[in-house]
N, C-alpha and C positions, 0 to 999 in steps of 0.2 A: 504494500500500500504506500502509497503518498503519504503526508500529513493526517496521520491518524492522534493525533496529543489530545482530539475533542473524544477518545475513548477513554483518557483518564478522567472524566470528569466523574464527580458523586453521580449522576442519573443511573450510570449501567454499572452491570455487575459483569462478572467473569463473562458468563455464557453470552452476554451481546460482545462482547470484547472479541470471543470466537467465531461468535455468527461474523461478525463485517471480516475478520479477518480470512474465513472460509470463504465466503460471497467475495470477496474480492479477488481472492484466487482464479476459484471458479471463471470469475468475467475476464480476468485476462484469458485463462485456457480457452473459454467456450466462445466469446461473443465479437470473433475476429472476423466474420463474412456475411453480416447480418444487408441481406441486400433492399432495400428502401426502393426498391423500383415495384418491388412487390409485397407491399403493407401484409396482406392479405395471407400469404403465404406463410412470410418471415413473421406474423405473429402467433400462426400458427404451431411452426416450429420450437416458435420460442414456449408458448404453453406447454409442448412436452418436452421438452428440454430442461425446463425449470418444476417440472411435475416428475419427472424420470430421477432430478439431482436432489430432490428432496425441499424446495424452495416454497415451493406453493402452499406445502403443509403450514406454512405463517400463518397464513393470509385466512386459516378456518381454526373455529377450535378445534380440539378434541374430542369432545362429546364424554356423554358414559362409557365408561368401557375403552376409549376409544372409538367408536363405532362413527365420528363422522369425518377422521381420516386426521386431523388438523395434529400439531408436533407439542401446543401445550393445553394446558385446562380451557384458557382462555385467548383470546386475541389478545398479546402484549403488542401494544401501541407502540415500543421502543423498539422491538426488533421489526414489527412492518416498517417503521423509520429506517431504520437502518440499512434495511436491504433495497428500501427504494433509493437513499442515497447512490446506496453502492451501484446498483443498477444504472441510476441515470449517469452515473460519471462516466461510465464506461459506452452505455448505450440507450436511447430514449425510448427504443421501442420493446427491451426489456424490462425498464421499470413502466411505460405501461401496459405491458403482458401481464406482469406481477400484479399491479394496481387493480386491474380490472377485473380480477380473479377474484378479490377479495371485496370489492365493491360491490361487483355484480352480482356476488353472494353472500353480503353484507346478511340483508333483511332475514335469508333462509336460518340462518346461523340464530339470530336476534328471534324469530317468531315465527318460524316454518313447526309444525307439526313435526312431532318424532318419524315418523313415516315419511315426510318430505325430505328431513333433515338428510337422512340415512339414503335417499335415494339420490340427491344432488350433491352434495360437499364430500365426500370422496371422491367421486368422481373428478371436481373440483382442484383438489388437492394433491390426486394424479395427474392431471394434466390429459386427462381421458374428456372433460367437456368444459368447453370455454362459457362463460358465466356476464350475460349484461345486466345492465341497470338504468331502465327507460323510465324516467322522471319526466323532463323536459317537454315541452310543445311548443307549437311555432309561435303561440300567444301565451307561453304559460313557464318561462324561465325562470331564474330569483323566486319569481311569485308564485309560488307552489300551491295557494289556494283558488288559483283562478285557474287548476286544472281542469280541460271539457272532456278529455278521454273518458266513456262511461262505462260501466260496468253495472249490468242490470243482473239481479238472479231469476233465473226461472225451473225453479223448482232444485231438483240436484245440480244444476250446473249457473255457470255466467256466462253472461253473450255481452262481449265486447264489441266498440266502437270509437274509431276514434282514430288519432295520430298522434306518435312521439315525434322529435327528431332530437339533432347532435346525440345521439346512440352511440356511444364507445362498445366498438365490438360489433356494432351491426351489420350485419351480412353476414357473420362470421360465426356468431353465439351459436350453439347450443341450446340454451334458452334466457329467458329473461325476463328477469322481476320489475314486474308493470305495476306502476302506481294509474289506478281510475279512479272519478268518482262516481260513490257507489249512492250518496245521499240523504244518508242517515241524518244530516246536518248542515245547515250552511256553512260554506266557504271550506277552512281546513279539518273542522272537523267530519266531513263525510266524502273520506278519501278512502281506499282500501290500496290492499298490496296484494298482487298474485303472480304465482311464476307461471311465465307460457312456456311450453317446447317451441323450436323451431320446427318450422312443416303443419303446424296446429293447421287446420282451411280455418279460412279467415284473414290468417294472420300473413305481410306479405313486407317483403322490400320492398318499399317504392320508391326510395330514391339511393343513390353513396353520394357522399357527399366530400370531396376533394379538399384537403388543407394544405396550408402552406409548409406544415410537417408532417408527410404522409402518414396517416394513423386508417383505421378501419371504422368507418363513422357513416351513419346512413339514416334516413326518414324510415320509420315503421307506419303499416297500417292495421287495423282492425274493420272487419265488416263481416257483422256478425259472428264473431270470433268466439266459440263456444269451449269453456275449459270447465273440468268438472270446481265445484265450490269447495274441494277440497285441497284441491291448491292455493287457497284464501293464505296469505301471511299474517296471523293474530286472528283479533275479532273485526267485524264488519267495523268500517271508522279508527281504525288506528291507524291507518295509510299517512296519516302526514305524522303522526309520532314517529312511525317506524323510519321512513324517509328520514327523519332529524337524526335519527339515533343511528343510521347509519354514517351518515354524513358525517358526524360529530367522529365517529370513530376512526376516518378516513379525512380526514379535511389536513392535520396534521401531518399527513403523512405527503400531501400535496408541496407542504414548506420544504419538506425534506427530497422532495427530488430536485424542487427547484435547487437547493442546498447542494444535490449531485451536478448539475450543470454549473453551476456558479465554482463549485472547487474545480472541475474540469475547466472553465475557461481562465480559471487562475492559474492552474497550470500549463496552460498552453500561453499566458501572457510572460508566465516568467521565462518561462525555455528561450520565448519570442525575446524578452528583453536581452535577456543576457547572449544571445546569439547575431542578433540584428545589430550590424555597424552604420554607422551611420556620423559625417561630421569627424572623423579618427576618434570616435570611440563608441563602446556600444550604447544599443538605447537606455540599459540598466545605469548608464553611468547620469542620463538628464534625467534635474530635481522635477522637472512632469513628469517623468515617468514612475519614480520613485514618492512622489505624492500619489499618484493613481493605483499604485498597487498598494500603496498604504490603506486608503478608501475602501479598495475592492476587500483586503483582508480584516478588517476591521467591519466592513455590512456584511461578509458570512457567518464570522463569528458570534454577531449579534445578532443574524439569521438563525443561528445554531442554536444558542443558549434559549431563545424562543420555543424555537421546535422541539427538543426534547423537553420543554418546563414542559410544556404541554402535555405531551406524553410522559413521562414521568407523573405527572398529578393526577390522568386518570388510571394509571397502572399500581400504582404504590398508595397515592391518597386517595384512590376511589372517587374524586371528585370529577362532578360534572365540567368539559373543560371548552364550553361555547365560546366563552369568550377569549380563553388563551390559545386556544386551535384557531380563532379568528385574526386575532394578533400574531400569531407565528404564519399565518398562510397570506396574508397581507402584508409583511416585512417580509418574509422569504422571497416571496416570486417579484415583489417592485426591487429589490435587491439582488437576484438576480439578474433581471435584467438590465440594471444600470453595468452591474458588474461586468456581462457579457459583450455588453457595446461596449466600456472600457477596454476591452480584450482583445476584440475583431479590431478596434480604429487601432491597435498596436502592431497591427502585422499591415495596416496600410491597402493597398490595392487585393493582393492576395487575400487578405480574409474574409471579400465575399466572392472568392472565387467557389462554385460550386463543388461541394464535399469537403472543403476544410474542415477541418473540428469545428472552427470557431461561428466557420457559418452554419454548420447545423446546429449547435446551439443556440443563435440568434433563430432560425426559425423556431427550435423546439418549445424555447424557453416562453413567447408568445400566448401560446392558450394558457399556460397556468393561471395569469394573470384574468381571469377569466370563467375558466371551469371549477365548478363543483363551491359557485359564488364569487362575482367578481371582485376586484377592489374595492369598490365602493358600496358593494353589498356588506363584507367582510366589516366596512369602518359603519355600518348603521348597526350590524349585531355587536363590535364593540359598545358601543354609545347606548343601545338597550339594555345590555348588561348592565354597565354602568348606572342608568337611573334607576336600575330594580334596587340599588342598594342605601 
């Protein structure tokens, strides 16, 4: 590893010390020809590859017995961090392979039925079925109560209707845990949560939808999409709890990839300074350059310390951590990104030549800022915290 000195810190203990330093191994061995021409593919890939090395087991509990495949009792918040770091330093579309494993099968884990649990999350955790999580609609972002996707029951079963989009994994899932509402209640409360199969009739790709950092993303539809009532996540009306409570336990872990880009562009700045001459000397030796990576190392660490408070408080203090997962995912990725164009404008003309490091970071780094609540979402959950006290 690089700069691993944020392992000694009080948050971890021995076995995360292990995990990053095993995960990082791993990423140099394995993640040297991940090919970006074919999102679709190369994400595939990487879910059994990371389900084959024993990776994926994070991202689920355990269950009783073991019986739902996952490596501890519970989701430690610290080691999903950590291997998403490790992931993105190395490659973007490994931590979000990783990511969307454990998002997509967030809600199963939280409020899936013993029978649902035990039929998805191993599976999951092998690396045997990719796992989404359709929140989102084209009117219905941030603002999760003004979801229209419906879900009506009729008799044993539901008949959906409706549209998600920005689908991380879509096209590509196995299945996925759909938030409708079902209207038990106005607004957030009369939400529900259900996992579809893929191939369900009804259920259909209607659009992919292309980014600027090729990931696996697509418009879903419903028309008359009939699943049996047994694949409900919780009770009728806990859809937007469960949604939060997902979120809450994956939001953090958002700072922490951006965290993996942001030390990978710091290491491709310094190689760059201390190598680039320029003027009869290198760029390491001008006070701009030596203020800029002063900057760059001083907002990760203060990225860092964010991100594991966060996780740390809800893995050891049990506490509720909305508001600290909001402040580590809002400093992490606007810190990233400053740090990253600090990095590229160091290599000049070349660094956005296409496939540099530094330019795939500048693209990658982009949606964080963005997904799973943007900045300015991130700074009004700060601010409500806040008055609640």
């Amino acid at each position: 590893m690089r700069d691993a000195s944020w392992l000694d810190w009080p948050f971890f203990d021995d076995a995360h010390r292990k995990l990053a330093r095993e995960a990082d191994a791993w990423c140099e061995a394995s993640l040297g020809d991940v090919d970006h021409h074919d999102a679709d593919g190369a994400c595939k890939k990487l879910v059994r590859a990371m389900g084959q090395a024993g990776w994926l087991r994070y991202a689920v509990a355990a269950g009783p017995g073991g019986a739902w495949g996952g490596a501890l009792p519970e989701v430690d918040s610290r080691a999903v961090c950590i291997l998403r770091e490790t992931f993105a330093r190395h490659e973007g579309l490994a931590d979000f392979a990783f990511a969307m494993q454990g998002l997509g099968s967030g809600a199963i884990s939280l409020m899936g039925s013993e029978e649902v649990r035990q039929r998805y999350l191993p599976r999951v955790a092998r690396g045997e079925a990719i796992a989404a999580f359709a929140l989102s609609e084209p009117e219905a972002g941030s603002d999760v109560a003004a979801l229209a996707c419906e879900a009506r029951q009729d008799g044993d079963r539901y008949v959906l209707n409706g549209a998600k989009t920005w689908i991380s994994n879509g096209g590509i899932a196995d299945f996925y845990c759909v938030f409708a509402r079902t209207g038990e209640a106005p607004g957030a409360r009369g939400i529900s949560a259900f996992v579809v199969d893929a191939g369900t009739p009804g259920f259909e790709i209607s659009e992919r939808i292309e980014l600027i950092a090729p990931h696996p993303l697509a418009t879903i539809t419903f028309d008359n999409c009939r699943i049996p009532a047994s694949q409900r996540l919780g009770d009728a009306g806990q859809g937007f709890k469960l949604a939060m409570m997902t979120l809450d336990i994956f939001r953090a872990s958002v700072a922490a990839a951006a965290l993996g880009f942001a030390r990978r562009a710091l290491d491709e700045a310094l190689t760059r300074a201390r190598s680039r001459r320029m003027f009869g000397q290198t760029l390491a030796d001008l006070q701009l350059t030596q203020a800029a990576l002063g900057d760059m190392a001083a907002a990760i660490d203060a990225s860092a310390l964010l991100t594991y408070r966060a996780a740390w408080m809800r893995d050891v203090q049990k506490q509720r951590t909305t508001r600290e997962a909001a402040m580590a995912k809002m400093t992490a990725t606007e810190s990233a990104q400053t740090v990253i164009d600090r990095a590229l404008q160091m290599f000049g003309g070349a660094g956005v030549v296409s496939g540099m490091p530094v330019e795939k970071l500048y693209r990658e780094i982009r949606a964080l800022r963005i997904y799973e609540g943007a900045t300015e979402v991130q700074k009004l959950i700060i601010a409500r915290e806040l008055l609640k006290t």
